[in-house]
C-alpha positions as CSV (number, residue, x, y, z in Angstrom):
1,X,-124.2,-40.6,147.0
2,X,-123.1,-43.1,149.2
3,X,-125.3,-46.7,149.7
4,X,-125.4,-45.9,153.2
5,X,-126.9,-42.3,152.5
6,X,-129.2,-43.6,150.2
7,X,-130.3,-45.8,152.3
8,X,-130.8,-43.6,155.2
9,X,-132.8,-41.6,152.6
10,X,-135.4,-44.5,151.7
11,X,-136.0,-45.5,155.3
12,X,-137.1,-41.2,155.8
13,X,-139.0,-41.7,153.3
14,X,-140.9,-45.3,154.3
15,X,-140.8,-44.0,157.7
16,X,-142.7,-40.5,157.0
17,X,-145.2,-42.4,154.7
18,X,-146.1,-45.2,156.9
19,X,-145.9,-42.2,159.9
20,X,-147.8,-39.6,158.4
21,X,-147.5,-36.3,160.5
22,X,-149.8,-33.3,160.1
23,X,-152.3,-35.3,158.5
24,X,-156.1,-34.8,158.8
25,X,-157.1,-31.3,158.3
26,X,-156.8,-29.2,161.5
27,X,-158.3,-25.7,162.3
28,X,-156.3,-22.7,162.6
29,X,-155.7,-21.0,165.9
30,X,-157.9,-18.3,166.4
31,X,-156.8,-14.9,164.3
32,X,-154.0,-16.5,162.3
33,X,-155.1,-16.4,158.5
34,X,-155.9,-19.7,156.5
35,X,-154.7,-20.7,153.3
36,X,-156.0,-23.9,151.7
37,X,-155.0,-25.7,148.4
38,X,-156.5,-28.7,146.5
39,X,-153.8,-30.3,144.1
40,X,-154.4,-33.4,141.8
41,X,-151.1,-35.6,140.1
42,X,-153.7,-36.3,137.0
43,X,-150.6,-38.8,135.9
44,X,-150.6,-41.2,139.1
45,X,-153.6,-39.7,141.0
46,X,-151.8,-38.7,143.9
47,X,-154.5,-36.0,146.0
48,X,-153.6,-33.8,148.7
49,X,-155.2,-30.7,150.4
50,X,-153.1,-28.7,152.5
51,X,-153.8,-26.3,155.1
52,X,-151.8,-23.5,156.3
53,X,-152.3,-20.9,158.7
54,X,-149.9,-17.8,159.7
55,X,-149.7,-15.7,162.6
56,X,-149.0,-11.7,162.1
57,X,-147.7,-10.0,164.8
58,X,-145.6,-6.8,164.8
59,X,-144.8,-7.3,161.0
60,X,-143.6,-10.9,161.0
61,X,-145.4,-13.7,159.8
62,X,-144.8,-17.2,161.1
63,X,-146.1,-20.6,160.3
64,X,-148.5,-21.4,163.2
65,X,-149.7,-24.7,161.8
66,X,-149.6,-27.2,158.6
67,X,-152.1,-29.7,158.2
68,X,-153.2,-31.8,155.3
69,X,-155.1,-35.0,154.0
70,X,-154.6,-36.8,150.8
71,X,-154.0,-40.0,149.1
72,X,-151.4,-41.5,146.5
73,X,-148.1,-42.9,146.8
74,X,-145.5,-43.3,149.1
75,X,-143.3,-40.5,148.0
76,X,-146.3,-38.0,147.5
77,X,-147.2,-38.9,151.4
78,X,-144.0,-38.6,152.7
79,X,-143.0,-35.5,150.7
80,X,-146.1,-33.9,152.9
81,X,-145.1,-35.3,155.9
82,X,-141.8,-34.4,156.0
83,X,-143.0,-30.7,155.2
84,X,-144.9,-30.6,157.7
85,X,-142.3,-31.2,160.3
86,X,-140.1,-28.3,158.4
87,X,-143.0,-25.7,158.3
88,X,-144.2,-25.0,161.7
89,X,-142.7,-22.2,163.4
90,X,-140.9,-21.0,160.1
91,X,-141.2,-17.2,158.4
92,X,-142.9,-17.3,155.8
93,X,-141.1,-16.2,153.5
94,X,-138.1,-18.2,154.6
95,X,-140.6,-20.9,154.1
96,X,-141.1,-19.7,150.6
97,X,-137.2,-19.5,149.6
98,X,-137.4,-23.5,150.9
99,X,-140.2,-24.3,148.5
100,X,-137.9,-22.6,145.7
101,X,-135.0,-24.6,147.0
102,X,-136.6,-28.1,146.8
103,X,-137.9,-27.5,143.7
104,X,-134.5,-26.2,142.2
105,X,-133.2,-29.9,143.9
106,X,-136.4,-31.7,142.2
107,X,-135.5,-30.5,138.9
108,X,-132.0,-30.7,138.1
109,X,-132.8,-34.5,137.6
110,X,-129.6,-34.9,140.2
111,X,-127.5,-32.5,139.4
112,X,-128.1,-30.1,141.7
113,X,-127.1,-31.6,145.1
114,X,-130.1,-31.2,148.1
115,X,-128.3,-29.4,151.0
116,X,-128.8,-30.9,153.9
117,X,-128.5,-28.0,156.3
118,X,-131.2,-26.4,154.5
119,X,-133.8,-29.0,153.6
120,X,-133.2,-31.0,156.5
121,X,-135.1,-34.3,156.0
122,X,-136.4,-33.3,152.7
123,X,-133.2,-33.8,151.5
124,X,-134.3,-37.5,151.1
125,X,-136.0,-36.8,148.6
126,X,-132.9,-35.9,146.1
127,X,-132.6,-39.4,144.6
128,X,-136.4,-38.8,143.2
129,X,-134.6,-35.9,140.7
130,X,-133.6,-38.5,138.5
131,X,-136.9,-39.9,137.8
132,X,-139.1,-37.2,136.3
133,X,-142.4,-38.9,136.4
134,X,-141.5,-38.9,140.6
135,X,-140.8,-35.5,140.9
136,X,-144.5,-34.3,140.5
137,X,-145.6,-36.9,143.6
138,X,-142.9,-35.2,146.0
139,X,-143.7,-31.8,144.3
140,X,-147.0,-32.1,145.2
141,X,-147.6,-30.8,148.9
142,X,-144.8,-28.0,148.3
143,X,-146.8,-26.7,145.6
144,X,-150.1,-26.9,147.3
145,X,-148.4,-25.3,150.4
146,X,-147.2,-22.1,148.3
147,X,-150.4,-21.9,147.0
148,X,-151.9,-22.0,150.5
149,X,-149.2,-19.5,152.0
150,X,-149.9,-17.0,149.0
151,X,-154.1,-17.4,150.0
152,X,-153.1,-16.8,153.4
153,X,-151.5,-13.1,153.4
């Protein structure tokens, strides 16, 4: 990866953690279903709950809102952040292959390049496969949010 890249990448990162969308816990529009995980780092303490809702109609089920509080480092805050912008508006199930994606990226420990086209600004986050004590903190959210989106159906 390039210096330039990379250093695209950190300022994503800084940028989403300083900048944190989606947080503070936000209700669901009215009908959609809820699903709400709770996940602790017990290594660095990094905290996060995540909310999500989904709208069903006529057998498709889309990501009407993410929302989520939480605490820890800069990579475990912008790793939510960042998701949040992906999420909304997404099938669920698409939503799900992206999880599997990211964490396919997270642990290779770099050798499994983050595609752009398909993780968008999560791709940022590729650098942190080399350090395995990091991948947990930008794990985190995308964990909780399968979690959530499982609760939710």
């Amino acid at each position: 990866m390039s210096s330039d890249l990379q250093q695209l990448y950190q300022q994503i990162i800084l940028d989403h953690a300083k900048s944190r969308h989606g947080a503070g816990l936000a209700e669901a529009p009215a009908g959609d279903r809820v699903g709400e995980s709770h996940m602790l780092n017990p290594t660095c303490g990094d905290e996060i709950t995540l909310r999500a809702s989904v709208h069903t109609s006529e057998g498709a089920h889309t990501v009407s809102g993410l929302s989520w509080e939480g605490q820890g480092c800069s990579i475990s805050m912008a790793s939510a952040s960042v998701l949040h912008d992906l999420a909304k508006g997404m099938d669920r199930d698409e939503l799900l292959k992206l999880v599997d994606n990211f964490r396919e990226v997270m642990r290779s420990r770099g050798t499994v390049e983050a595609d752009e086209e398909i993780l968008g600004d999560a791709a940022a986050f590729a650098g942190v496969a080399r350090y395995p004590a990091r991948v947990k903190c930008a794990m985190l959210a995308w964990v909780a949010l399968e979690e959530s989106l499982l609760g939710a159906s």
